[in-house]
MIZA-253791 format. One record per atom (N, C-alpha, C): z, x, y. Coordinates in pm, whole numbers, plus 50000, padded with zeros to 5 digits. Each point is the difference from the previous one (the first is absolute). Last residue first. Layout:
REM MIZA-253791
ZXY ...
REM end
This chain:
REM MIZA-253791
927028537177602 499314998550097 499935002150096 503194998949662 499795014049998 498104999450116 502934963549867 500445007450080 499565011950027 498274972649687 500024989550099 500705012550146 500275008349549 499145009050043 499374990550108 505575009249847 498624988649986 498835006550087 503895030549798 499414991450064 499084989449991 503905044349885 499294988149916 499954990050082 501855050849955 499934988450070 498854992449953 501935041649802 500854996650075 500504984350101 497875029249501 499614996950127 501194993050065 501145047949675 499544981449984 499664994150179 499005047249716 500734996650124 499844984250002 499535040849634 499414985550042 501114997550091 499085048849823 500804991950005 499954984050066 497155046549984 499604989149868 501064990450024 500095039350271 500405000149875 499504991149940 499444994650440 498805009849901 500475004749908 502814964150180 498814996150018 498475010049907 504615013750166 499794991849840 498724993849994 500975023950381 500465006349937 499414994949831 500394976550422 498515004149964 500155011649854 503354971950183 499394994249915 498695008349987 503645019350190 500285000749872 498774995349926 499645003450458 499865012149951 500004996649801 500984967250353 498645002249927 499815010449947 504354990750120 499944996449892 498534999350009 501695025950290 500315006849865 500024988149933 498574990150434 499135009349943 500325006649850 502544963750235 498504997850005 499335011249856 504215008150257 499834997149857 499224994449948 499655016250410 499775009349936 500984999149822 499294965750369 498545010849965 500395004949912 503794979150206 499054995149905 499025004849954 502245020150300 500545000749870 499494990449867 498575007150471 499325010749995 501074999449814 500944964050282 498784995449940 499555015149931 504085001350222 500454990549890 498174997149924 499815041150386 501454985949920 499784998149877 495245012650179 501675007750008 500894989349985 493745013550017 501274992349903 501415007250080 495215001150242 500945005549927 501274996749954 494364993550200 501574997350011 500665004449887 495465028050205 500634983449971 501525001449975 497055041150277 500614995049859 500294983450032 495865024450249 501884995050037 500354995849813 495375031650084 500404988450025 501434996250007 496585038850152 501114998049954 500454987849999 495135021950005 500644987850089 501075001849906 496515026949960 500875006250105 500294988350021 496984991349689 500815007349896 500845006850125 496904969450142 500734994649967 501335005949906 496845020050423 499415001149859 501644992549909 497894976950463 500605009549961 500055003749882 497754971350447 500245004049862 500415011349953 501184968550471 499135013249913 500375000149854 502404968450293 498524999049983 499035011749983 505364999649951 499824997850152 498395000450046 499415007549490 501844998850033 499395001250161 497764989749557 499705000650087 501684996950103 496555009849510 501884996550036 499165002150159 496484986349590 500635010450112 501154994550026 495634993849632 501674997450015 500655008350103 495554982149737 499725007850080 501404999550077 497534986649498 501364996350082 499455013850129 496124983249625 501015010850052 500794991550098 495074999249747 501024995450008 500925008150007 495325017850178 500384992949871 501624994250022 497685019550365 499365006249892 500114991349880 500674986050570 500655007449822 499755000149931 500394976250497 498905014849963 501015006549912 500334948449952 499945010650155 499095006749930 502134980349607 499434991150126 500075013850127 501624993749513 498915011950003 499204995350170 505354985849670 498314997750004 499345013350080 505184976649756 498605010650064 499244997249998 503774962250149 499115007649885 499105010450055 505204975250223 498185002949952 499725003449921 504344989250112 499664999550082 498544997450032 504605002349697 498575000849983 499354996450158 505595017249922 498964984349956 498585003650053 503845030450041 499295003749824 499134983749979 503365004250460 499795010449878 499584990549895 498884963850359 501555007749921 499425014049962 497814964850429 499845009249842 501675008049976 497824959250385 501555012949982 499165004149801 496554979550451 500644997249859 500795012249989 497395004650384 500884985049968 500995000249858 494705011850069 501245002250055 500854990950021 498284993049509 499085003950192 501055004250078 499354985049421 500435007250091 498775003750140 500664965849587 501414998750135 499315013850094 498335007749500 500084988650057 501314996650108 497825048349895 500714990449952 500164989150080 495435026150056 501165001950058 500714988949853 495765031649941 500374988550054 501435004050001 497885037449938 498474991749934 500674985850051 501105046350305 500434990049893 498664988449905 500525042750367 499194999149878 500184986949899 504265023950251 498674996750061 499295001549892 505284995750193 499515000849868 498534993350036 505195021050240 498174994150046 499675001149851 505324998550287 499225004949889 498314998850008 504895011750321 498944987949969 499335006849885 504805013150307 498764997149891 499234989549976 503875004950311 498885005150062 499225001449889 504324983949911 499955013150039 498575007950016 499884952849705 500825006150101 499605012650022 495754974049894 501465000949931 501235005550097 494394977349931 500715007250120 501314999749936 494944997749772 501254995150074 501075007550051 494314989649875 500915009050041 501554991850035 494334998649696 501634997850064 500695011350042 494464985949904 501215011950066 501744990249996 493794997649836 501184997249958 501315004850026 495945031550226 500254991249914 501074985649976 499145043450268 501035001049878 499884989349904 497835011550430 499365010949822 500754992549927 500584964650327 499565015650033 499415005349897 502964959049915 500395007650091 499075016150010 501244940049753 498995017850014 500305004950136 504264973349832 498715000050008 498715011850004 505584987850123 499254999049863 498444994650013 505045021550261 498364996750018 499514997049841 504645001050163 499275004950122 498284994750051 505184990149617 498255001049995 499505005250130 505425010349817 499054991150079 498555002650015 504275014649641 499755002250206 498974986849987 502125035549561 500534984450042 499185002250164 497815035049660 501414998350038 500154986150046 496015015649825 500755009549942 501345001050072 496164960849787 501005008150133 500845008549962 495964996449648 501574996450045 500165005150131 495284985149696 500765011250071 501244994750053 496454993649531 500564993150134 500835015950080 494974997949764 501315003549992 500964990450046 495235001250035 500984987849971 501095001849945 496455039549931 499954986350063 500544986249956 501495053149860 499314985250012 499434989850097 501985049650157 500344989649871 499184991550006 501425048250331 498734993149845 500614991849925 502255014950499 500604998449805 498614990450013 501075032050414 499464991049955 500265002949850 502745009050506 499685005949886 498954988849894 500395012250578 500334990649871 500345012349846 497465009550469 501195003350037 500704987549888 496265039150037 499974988349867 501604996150056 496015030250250 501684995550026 499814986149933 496195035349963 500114989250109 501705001049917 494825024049915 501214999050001 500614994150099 494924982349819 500575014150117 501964998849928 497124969349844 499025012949979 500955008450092 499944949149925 499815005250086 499305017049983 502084972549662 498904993750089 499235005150090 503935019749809 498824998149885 498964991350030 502635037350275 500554984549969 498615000949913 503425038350002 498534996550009 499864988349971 504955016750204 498994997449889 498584999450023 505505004850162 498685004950017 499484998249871 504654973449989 499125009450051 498645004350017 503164969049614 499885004450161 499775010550066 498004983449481 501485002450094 500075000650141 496544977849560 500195010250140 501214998350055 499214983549570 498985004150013 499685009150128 503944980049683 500105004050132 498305003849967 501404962849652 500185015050027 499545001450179 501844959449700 499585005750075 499845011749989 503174964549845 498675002749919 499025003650085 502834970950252 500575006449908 499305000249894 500874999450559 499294997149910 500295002649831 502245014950444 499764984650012 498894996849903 503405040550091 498914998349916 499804988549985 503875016250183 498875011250017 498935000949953 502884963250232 499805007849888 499415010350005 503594981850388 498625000449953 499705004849868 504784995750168 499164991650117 498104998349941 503675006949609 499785005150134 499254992250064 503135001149559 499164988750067 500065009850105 503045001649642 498805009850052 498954997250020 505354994250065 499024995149954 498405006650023 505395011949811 499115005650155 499004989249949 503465009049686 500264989050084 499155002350119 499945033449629 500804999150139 500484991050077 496645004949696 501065000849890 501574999650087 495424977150231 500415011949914 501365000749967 497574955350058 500515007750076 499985010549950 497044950150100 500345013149932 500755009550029 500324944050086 499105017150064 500435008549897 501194940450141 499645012749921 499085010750007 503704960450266 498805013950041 500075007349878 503444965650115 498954993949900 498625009650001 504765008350152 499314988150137 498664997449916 502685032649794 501254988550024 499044985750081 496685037549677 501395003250101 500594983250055 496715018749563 500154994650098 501485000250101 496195036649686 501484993650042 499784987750086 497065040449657 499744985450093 502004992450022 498695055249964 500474990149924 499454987150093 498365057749852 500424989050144 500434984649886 499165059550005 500304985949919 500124990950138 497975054049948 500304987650098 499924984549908 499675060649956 499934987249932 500594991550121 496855043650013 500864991450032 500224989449958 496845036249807 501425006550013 501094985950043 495654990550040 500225016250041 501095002349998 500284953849909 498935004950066 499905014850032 502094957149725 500335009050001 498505009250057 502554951749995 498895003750005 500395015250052 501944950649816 500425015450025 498195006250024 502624940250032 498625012950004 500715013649966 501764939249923 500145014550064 498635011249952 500034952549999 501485001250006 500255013850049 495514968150073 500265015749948 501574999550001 497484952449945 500825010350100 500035007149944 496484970949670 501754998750179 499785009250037 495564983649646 500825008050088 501344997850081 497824965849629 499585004550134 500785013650020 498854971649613 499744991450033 499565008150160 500645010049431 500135005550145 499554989150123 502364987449507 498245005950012 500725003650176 503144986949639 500115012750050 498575005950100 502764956249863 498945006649832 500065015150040 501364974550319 500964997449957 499335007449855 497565011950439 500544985649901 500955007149929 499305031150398 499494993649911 500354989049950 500375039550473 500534985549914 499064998349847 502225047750258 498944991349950 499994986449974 502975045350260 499474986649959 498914996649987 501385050950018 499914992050054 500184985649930 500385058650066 500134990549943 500034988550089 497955050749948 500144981050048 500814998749915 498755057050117 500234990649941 500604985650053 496415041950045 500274991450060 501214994749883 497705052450135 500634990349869 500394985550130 496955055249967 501184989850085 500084981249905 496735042049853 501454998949975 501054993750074 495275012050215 500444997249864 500985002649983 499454986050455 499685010649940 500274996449852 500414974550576 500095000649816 499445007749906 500004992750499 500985007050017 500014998849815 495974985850262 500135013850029 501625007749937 498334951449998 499115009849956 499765014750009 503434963850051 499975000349916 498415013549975 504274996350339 498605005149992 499474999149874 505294983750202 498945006149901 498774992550016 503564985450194 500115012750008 499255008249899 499944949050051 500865006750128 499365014550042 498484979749593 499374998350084 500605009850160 501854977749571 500175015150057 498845004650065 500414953049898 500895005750042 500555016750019 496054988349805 499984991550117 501195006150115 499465005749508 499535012450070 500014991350161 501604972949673 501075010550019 499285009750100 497674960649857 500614996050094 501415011550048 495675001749707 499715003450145 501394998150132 500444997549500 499905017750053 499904995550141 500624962849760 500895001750030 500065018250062 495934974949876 500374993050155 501775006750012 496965013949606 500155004750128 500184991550111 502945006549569 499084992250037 499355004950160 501625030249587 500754996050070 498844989850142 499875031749553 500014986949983 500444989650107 498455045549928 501754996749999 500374989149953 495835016150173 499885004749833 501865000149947 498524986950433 499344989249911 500385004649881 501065024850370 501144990049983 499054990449857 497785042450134 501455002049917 500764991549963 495964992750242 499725002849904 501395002349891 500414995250489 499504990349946 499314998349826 501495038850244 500864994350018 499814987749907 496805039449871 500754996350136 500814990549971 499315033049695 498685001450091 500134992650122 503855008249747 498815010449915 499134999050132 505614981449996 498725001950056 499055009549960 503874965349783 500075014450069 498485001450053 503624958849943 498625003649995 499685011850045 503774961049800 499785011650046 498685006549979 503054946149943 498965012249964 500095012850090 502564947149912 499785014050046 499175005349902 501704945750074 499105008049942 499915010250067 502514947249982 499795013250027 499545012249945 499154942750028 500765013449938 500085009550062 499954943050127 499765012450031 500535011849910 497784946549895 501315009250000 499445017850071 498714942149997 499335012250075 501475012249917 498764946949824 500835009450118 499365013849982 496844955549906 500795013349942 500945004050119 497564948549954 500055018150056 500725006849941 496014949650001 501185009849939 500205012950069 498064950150125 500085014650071 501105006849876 496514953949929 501245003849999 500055019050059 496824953049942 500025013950000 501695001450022 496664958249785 500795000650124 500095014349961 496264961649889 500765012849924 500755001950136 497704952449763 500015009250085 500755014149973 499704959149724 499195010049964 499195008550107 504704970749944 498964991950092 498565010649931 503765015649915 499994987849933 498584990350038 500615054150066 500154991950047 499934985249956 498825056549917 499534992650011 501334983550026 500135054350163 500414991449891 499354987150045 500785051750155 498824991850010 500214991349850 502675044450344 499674993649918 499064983549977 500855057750247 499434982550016 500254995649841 502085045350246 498964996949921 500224980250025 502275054850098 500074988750053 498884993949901 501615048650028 500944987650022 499774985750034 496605036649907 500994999649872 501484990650067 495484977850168 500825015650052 501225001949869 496694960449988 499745002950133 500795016750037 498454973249507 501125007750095 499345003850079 499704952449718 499195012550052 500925007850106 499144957749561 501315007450120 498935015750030 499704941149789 498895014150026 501685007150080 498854950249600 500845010550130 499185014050024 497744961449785 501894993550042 500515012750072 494604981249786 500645012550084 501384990450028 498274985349526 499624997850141 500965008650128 497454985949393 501375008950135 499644993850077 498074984749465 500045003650173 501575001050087 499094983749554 499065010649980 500035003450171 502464964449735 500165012049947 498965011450021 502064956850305 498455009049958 500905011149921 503274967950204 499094995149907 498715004249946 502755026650386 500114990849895 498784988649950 499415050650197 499704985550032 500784991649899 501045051350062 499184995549920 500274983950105 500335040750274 500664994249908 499654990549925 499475049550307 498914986249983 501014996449826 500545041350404 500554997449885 499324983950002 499675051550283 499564984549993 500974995949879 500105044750339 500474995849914 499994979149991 497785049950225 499974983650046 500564997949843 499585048750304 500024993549872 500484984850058 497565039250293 501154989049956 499734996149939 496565031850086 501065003449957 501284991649984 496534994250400 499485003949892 501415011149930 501024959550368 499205011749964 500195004449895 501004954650381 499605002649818 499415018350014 500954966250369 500385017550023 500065006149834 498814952050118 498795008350044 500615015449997 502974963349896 499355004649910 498785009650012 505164988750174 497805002250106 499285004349857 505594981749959 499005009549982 498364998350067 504584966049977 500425014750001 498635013950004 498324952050014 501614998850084 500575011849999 495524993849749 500305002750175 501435002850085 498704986049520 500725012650043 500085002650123 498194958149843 501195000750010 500655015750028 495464995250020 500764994750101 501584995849966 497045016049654 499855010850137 500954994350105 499634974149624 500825008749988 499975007750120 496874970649974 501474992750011 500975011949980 495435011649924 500034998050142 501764992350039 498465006449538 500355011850083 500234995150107 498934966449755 501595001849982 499935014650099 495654986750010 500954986750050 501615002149997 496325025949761 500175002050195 500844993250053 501485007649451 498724992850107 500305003750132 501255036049589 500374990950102 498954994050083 499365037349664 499624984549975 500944988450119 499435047450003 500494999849866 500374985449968 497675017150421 499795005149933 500615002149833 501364977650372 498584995649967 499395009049909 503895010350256 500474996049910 498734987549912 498905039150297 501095001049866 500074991049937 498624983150404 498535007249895 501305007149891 503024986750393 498584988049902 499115003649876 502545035350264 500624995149921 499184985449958 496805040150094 500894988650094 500934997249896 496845050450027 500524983049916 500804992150107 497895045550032 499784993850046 499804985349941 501735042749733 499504996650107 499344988350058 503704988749645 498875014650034 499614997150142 504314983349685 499114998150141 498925010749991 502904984349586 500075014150060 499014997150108 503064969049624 498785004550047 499985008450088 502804977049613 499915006150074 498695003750045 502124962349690 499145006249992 500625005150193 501304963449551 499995013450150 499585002949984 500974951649710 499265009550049 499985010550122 503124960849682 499655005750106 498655011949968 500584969949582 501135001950074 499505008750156 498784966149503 499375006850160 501415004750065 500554991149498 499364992550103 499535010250129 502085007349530 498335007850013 499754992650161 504204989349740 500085013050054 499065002650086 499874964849734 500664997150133 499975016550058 498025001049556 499114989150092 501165001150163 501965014949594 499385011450068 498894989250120 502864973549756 501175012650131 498665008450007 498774968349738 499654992450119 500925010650086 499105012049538 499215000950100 500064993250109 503704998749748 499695014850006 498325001650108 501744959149825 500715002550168 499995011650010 497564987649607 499484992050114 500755004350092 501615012849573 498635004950074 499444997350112 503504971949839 500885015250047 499015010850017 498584962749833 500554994250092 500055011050099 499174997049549 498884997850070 500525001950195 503314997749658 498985015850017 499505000150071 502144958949929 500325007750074 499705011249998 497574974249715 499424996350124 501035010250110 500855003049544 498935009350039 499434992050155 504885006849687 498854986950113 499235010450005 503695018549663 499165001250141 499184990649995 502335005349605 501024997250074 499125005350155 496905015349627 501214992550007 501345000550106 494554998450041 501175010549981 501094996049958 494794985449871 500824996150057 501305013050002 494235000149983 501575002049915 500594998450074 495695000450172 500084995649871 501745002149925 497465008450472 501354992549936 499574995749900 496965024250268 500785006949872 501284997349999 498364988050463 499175002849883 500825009249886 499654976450529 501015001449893 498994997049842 500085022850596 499084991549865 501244997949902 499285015150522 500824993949899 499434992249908 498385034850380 499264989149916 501234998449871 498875018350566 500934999949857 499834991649921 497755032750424 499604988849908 500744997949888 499285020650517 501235005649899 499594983149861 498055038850401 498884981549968 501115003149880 500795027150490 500295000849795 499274982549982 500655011250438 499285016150000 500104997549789 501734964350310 498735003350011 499255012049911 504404996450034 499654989049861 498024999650027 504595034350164 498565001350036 499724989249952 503615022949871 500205000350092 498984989850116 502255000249456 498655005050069 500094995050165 503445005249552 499694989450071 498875012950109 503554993749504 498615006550080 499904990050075 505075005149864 498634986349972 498825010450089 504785009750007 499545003449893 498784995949956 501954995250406 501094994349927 498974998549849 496645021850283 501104995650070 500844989249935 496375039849968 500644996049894 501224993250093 494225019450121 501904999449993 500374995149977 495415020350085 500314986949912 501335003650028 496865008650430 499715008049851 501194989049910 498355001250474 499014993049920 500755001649909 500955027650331 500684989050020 500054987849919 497505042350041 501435001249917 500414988049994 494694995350081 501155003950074 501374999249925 495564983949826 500205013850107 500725007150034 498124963849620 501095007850050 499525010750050 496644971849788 500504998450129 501145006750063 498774996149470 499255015250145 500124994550136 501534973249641 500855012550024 499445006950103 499044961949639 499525001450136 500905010050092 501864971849557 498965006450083 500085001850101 503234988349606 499904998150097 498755010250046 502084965949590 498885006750048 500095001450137 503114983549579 500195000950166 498735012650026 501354965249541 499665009150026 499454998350169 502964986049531 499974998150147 498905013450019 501764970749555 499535011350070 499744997150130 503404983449538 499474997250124 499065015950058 503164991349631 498444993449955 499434999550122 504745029349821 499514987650124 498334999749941 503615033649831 500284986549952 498704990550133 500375042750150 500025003049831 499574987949911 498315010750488 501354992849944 500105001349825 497645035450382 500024990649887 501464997850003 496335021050391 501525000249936 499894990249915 496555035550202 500134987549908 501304998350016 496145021650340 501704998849928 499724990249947 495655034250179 500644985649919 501405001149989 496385022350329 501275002949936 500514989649955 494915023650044 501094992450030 501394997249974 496075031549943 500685003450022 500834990350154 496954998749616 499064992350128 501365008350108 501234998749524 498475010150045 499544997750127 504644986449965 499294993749926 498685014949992 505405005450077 499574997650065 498084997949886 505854983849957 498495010349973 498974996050094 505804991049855 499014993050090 498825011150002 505024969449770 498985017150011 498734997550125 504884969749826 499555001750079 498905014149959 503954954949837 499395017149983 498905001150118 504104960050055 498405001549942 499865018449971 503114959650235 500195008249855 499105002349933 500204975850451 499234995749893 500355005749878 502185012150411 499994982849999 499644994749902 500115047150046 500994999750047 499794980949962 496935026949924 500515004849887 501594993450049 496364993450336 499734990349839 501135006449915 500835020550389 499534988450041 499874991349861 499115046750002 501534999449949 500474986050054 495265011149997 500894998949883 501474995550012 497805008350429 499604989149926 500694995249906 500625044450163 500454987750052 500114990549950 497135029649890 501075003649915 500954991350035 496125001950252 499834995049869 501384998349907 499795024850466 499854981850027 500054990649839 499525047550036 501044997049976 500514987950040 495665015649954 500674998549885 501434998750026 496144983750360 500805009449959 500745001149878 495304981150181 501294997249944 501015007349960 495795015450190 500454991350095 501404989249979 496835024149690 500845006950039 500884996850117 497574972349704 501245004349962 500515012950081 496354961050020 500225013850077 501165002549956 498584962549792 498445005250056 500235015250023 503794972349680 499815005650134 498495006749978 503364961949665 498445007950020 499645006350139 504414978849678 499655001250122 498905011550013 502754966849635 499035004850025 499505000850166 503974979949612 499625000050143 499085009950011 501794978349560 499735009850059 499524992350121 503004979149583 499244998550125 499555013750049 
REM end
């Protein structure tokens, strides 16, 4: 008997799928085995039955439809089998020819036979099996139209859209989510699918699932990931500026803006930082469980080495549930006012006599003004009370609030106010208040920022602010083993030493 297998695209057949094969016939059938490639540079296998009268011959075509890896030939419980049946026109032609001689002590019908379930195992193999496919939202696509776009009827899309409704707004669809489909062969059609499941990620923790339904409706399902928090240090020395140094650190900038903030207290970011002063974070990150980045945490701890002065500070929580930053001292270094209610600024005018720039004549600059963006945000620069929020005069867009020990603050020029705020309203330290803008009489965008102590303005760098609270007892001992075990972990941390995560959440909570 020889078996004869004729490939269109042999390269698309892998040879070691072939060798497979053989050892398949050499294993059930006790057969030899060679195999050449033709002038047409096709790839004929022969396997011969030494003793057998029988010929088989398995013609498979049509090859150039394979696209996708997913398409390609594989060898499952030793039997070729094709991923695709649409994509192969698979034609087996059991002939029985050149029985002229009988075998002895062998039936030639059970030959016949034992050919036949050889081609009916590769035939079962070849059936229809699932179809995926990933897709990629472009601009200005609908989840409907996607899925219209790779043959789903309006009729099944529109059913799907609305079953996602329940966990997902399909209208918040944007360009770049991947849409994972999958379409399952139709029983009794050896030639047709039909859409059965879709999953789409709403956030690396979260995502929709989309399964078709007995009834040939579709229901959704909410899948979630736990949230795991790691921990992560860096160190950032300073070339050109602050913000430039923490990036090339690698260090996230919502976690720079949230350390320089806090040293905010006592430091002049635009006037007190020089090349060679050094930041070092460490902080929390959440990610999946795979490891993708999901969000920024808490600064655990800061060093910030400024002209010479180093100043560490630690995030602590104390006995009555109050978390603050402290120095190495247990001192907290939280003051009555910042010294810098904006962040990413430069000083453009300081306090004092000046040539006003509108005006033309010299005049009494009684503020200091920070050049930024339009739509900066701006921070109360201490805990108190709203006074005034509104246009006010030259100044434009004006807040002012009122704090202890006779201070008040003023912020003019604003491009809009934070939402809630009028007089009246209590503002915390470092919560947003406004955006820059360019309103009144002002040249271009800019913070216009005055201290204002028993209602005169004053130059804010002669305001001695009150120290904060200060660790002692039994809590000033907790701190400060606080601090020698972040010390250790930051320690290992920039050694390369993997710090295992600590807490593990539902991202239901992390809302």
């Amino acid at each position: 008997m020889t078996l004869k297998i004729k490939l269109m695209r042999p390269d698309l057949f892998p040879e070691t799928a072939l060798k497979k094969t053989l050892r398949w016939c050499g294993c059930y059938l006790s057969v030899r085995h060679r195999y050449i490639l033709t002038k047409k540079n096709r790839l004929r296998l022969r396997v011969a039955l030494p003793s057998a009268g029988i010929f088989v011959s398995v013609v498979l075509l049509s090859f150039s439809a394979f696209t996708s890896p997913s398409r390609a030939i594989y060898l499952h419980n030793d039997v070729i089998a094709f991923t695709n049946k649409n994509d192969i026109d698979l034609n087996l032609a059991v002939t029985q020819k050149n029985l002229k001689h009988d075998i002895p002590g062998q039936d030639q019908n059970d030959r016949l036979r034992e050919t036949e379930r050889f081609a009916s195992a590769i035939a079962q193999e070849t059936a229809l099996l699932p179809r995926e496919e990933t897709l990629q939202v472009g601009k200005g696509d609908t989840l409907a139209g996607v899925l219209q776009k790779i043959g789903v009827s309006a009729g099944e899309a529109y059913k799907a859209v609305l079953a996602m409704e329940k966990y997902y707004d399909p209208r918040k669809i944007r360009p770049g989510q991947e849409i994972q489909v999958r379409f399952d062969p139709v029983e009794d059609d050896d030639h047709s699918y039909q859409f059965s499941q879709m999953k789409l990620e709403i956030d690396p923790l979260t995502a929709v699932s989309l399964n078709r339904t007995a009834e040939n409706g579709f229901e959704s399902t909410l899948l979630e990931k736990e949230a795991v928090t790691q921990t992560y240090a860096a160190r950032a020395v300073i070339d050109v500026s602050l913000y430039g140094a923490t990036y090339q650190a690698g260090i996230p900038a919502s976690v720079a803006a949230q350390a320089l903030r806090v040293f905010s207290w006592d430091v002049d970011f635009q006037r007190d930082i020089r090349k060679g002063d050094a930041l070092e974070v460490m902080y929390e990150q959440l990610e999946t469980p795979e490891g993708v980045y999901v969000k920024s945490g808490d600064v655990i701890y800061a060093r910030l080495i400024v002209n010479g002065q180093d100043m560490p500070i630690y995030r602590f929580e104390t006995a009555d549930g109050d978390t603050d930053f402290y120095t190495d001292k247990g001192a907290s270094i939280r003051k009555a006012l910042l010294q810098t209610p904006i962040d990413g600024a430069r000083i453009s005018s300081g306090f004092g006599m000046r040539q006003h720039p509108v005006m033309g004549y010299s005049k009494m600059h009684k503020g200091i003004d920070f050049a930024a963006a339009r739509g900066t945000p701006i921070y109360a620069a201490g805990d108190g009370t709203v006074e005034k929020a509104g246009p006010y005069s030259s100044f434009g867009n004006y807040v002012r609030i009122r704090h202890n020990a006779g201070l008040k603050t003023a912020y003019a020029h604003l491009n809009g106010f934070a939402k809630g705020m009028s007089a009246g309203s209590r503002v915390k330290q470092g919560q947003v208040i406004g955006y820059v803008g360019t309103t009144g009489r002002s040249t271009g965008p800019h913070l216009h920022y005055e201290v204002l102590q028993d209602n005169r303005q004053v130059n804010p760098k002669s305001i001695k602010m009150q120290q904060g609270k200060v660790l002692a007892g039994k809590e000033l001992e907790n701190f400060k083993s606080r601090v020698a075990e972040v010390n250790r972990r930051y320690t290992a941390l920039t050694k390369g030493t993997k710090v295992a995560s600590r807490q593990v959440e539902r991202e239901s909570a992390l809302r």
